[in-house]
N, C-alpha and C positions, 0 to 999 in steps of 0.2 A: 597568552599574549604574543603575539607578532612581534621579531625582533627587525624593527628600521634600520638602514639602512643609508647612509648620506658617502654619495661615489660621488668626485669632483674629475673635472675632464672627463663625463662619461662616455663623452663623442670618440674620443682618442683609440689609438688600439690596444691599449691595456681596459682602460677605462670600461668601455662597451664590452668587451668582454666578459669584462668584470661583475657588470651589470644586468649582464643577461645569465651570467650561472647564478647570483643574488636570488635572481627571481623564480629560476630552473629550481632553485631549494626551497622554496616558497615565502623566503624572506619581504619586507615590504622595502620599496627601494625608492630614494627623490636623488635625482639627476643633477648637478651641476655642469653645463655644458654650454657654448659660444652657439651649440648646433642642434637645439630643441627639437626640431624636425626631425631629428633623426634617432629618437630615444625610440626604444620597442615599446609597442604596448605595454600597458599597466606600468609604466616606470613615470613616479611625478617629477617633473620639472618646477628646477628653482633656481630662479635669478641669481646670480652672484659674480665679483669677480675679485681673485684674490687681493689684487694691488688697490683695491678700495673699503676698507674695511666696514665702511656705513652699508655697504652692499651685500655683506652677509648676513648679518644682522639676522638671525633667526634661520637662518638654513640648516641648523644642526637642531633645532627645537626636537625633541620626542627621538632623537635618534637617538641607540646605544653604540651603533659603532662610525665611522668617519674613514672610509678610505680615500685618501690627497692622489689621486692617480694625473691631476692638473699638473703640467710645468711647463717651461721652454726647455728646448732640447737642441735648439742652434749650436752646436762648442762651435767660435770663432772668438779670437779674443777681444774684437770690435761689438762683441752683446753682453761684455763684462757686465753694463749697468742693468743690462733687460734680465740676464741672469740672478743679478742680485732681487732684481724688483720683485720678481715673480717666483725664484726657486729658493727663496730664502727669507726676505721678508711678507711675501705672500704664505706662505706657509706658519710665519709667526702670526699672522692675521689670522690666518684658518684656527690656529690652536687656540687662541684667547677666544673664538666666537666659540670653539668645541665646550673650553672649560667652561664659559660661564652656561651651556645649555643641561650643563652635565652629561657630556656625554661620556660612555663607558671605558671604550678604547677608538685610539687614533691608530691608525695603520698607514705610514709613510710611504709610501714610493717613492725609495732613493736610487741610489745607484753604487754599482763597486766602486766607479768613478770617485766617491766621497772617500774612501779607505785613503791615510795619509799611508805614507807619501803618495798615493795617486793620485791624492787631489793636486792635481800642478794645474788645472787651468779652470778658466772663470766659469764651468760648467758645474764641475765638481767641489771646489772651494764654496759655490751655492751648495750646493747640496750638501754639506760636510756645515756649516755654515745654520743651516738649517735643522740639522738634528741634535744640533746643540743648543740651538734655541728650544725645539720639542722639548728635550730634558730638564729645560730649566723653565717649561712653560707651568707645571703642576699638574697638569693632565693626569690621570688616576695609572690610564693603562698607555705605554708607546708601545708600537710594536713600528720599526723600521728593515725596510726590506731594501736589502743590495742586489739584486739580478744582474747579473753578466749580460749579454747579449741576448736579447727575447728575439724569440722567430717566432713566425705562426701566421697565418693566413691574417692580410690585408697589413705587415707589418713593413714598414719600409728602411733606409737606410743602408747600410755598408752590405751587408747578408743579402739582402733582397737585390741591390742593384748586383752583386756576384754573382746571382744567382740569374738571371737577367741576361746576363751576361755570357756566360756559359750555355743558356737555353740559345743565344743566338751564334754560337760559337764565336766570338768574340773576346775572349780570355785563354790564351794559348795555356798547356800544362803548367802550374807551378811545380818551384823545385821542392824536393822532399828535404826540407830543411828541421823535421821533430820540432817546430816550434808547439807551444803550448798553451793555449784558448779554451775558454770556459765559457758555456751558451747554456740556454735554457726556456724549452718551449714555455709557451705563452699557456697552455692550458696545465702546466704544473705550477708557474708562478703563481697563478689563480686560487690554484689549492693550496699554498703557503699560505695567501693571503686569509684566505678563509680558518685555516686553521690558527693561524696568528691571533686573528681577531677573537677566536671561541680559546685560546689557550693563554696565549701570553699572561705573565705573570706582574705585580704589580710593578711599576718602577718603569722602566726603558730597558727597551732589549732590542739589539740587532740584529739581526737574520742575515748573513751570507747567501743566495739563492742560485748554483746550477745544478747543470743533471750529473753531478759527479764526476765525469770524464774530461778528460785533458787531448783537443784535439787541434790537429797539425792543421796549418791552413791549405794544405792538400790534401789531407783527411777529409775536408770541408767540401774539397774542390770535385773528391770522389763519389762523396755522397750525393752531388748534385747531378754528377754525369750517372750515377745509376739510378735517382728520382726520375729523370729523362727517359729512361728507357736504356744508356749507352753504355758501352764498355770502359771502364777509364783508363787512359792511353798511359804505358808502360813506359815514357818519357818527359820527360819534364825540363822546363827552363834550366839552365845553370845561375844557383844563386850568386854566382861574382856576377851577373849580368847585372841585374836587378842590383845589387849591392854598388855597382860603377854606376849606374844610371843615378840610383840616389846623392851619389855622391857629385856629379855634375850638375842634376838638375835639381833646386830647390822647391820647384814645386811637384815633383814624384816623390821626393824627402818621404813627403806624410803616407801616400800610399805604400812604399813599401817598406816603411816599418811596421805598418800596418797588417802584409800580408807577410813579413819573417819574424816581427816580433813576438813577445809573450803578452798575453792577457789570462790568466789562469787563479782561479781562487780557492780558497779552501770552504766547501758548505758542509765538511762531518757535522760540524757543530749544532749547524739548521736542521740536520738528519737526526742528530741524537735528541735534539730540545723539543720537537714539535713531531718526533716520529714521521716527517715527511720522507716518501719514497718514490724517484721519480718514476712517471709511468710509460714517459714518451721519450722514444729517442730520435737524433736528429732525421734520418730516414723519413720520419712519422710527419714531424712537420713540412719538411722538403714536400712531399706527398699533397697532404694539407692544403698547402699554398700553390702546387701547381694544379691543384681541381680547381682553387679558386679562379685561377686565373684561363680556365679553359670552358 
């Protein structure tokens, strides 16, 4: 028997990814996505949209498992409501249409962002928000997944526009200020997910998702000037610089807590529960994403 498969945002860059190693293992796989056009072969398309619950309505029929890889991803705190609509009570929609098709296991795509106290803003309090509702939806199997910062070829956001940035010399040296960030390519989340879905244990369980390591946002900065081809310059910004700019200006505020702050999490846990071990490191992806782009 062929084990089905139902990926929601299959368009997206987790999603599609998602959706094409499904099929690479010969899984049978139905799409939910805004962008039909662009499912790979053999992958079935099906109407749906979270925030309408008469809309799902049988999209999980004949599946055993349900990866939610759908959300908004805007953090501004003017899309608290869009937040809510979509990453939280769309996601209670999804679970009520999962239990009643009976399906086997729900696999959430959350985020660190939902870990309290992180959850401070209307991105994450959805998210956070949401897997509390999964818990109390009755679903057989949860498996929810936290990823740190995903990279990987076509992925966009803070990493990619850095990276961008640097490729056009455009981002002078940061300072070596040991801050501490937690990332995690896109083709080992994949493999969490997978294994989640074939492992997880009855009840709700949360996965923690990086590649283990704890990297400086110069660490970051290094690795991109040696993806490039280039040597990485043995100077660096002085962090009182950046430290007096934030404090004058309110809108560099968020960027540079951004590049000296921490984002660092703990995944032994994902490592010991699911024997996941990651295989790619950042190098790998940097790589990755600059073929794509050439």
């Amino acid at each position: 028997m062929v084990i089905r498969a139902l990926v929601t945002g299959a368009g997206g860059f987790i999603g599609s990814a998602l959706a094409e190693e499904l099929l690479a293992r010969g899984y049978a796989v139905r799409a939910m996505t805004h962008r039909p056009h662009a499912l790979p072969s053999g992958v079935e398309s099906a109407a749906g949209d979270l925030t309408d619950p008469d809309s799902l309505r049988g999209v999980a029929d004949d599946c055993t498992w349900v990866f939610n890889c759908a959300g908004y991803a805007h953090a501004t705190d003017s899309d608290a409501g869009r937040h809510r609509a979509v990453n939280f009570q769309g996601v209670a929609n999804l679970a009520k249409e999962a239990r009643r098709a009976g399906v086997r296991t729900f696999v959430q795509f959350s985020s660190v962002k939902a870990q309290t106290p992180a959850a401070d803003d209307a991105y994450g309090q959805a998210k956070l928000a949401a897997e509390r509702a999964l818990a109390a939806s009755g679903l057989e199997r949860i498996a929810i997944l936290r990823p740190a910062l995903v990279y990987g070829p076509g992925c966009k956001g803070n990493l990619a526009r850095m990276f961008e940035a640097v490729r056009l010399r455009r981002l002078p040296p940061l300072p070596r200020v040991h801050n501490r960030r937690s990332l995690i390519d896109l083709r080992d989340l994949i493999s969490v997910a997978l294994l989640a879905a074939q492992d997880t244990p009855l009840g709700t369980s949360v996965y923690t998702v990086t590649d283990g390591r704890a990297y400086s946002t110069r660490d970051i900065q290094d690795e991109m000037y040696l993806a490039l081809g280039r040597a990485p310059p043995r100077w660096g910004l002085p962090a009182w610089g950046l430290t007096a700019l934030a404090a004058v200006s309110r809108r560099a505020r968020g960027s540079v807590e951004r590049l000296l702050g921490d984002a660092w999490y703990d995944s032994e846990p994902t490592v010991q529960r699911l024997g996941f071990r990651p295989r790619y490191q950042l190098s790998d992806g940097l790589r990755a994403m600059l073929r794509e782009n050439q």
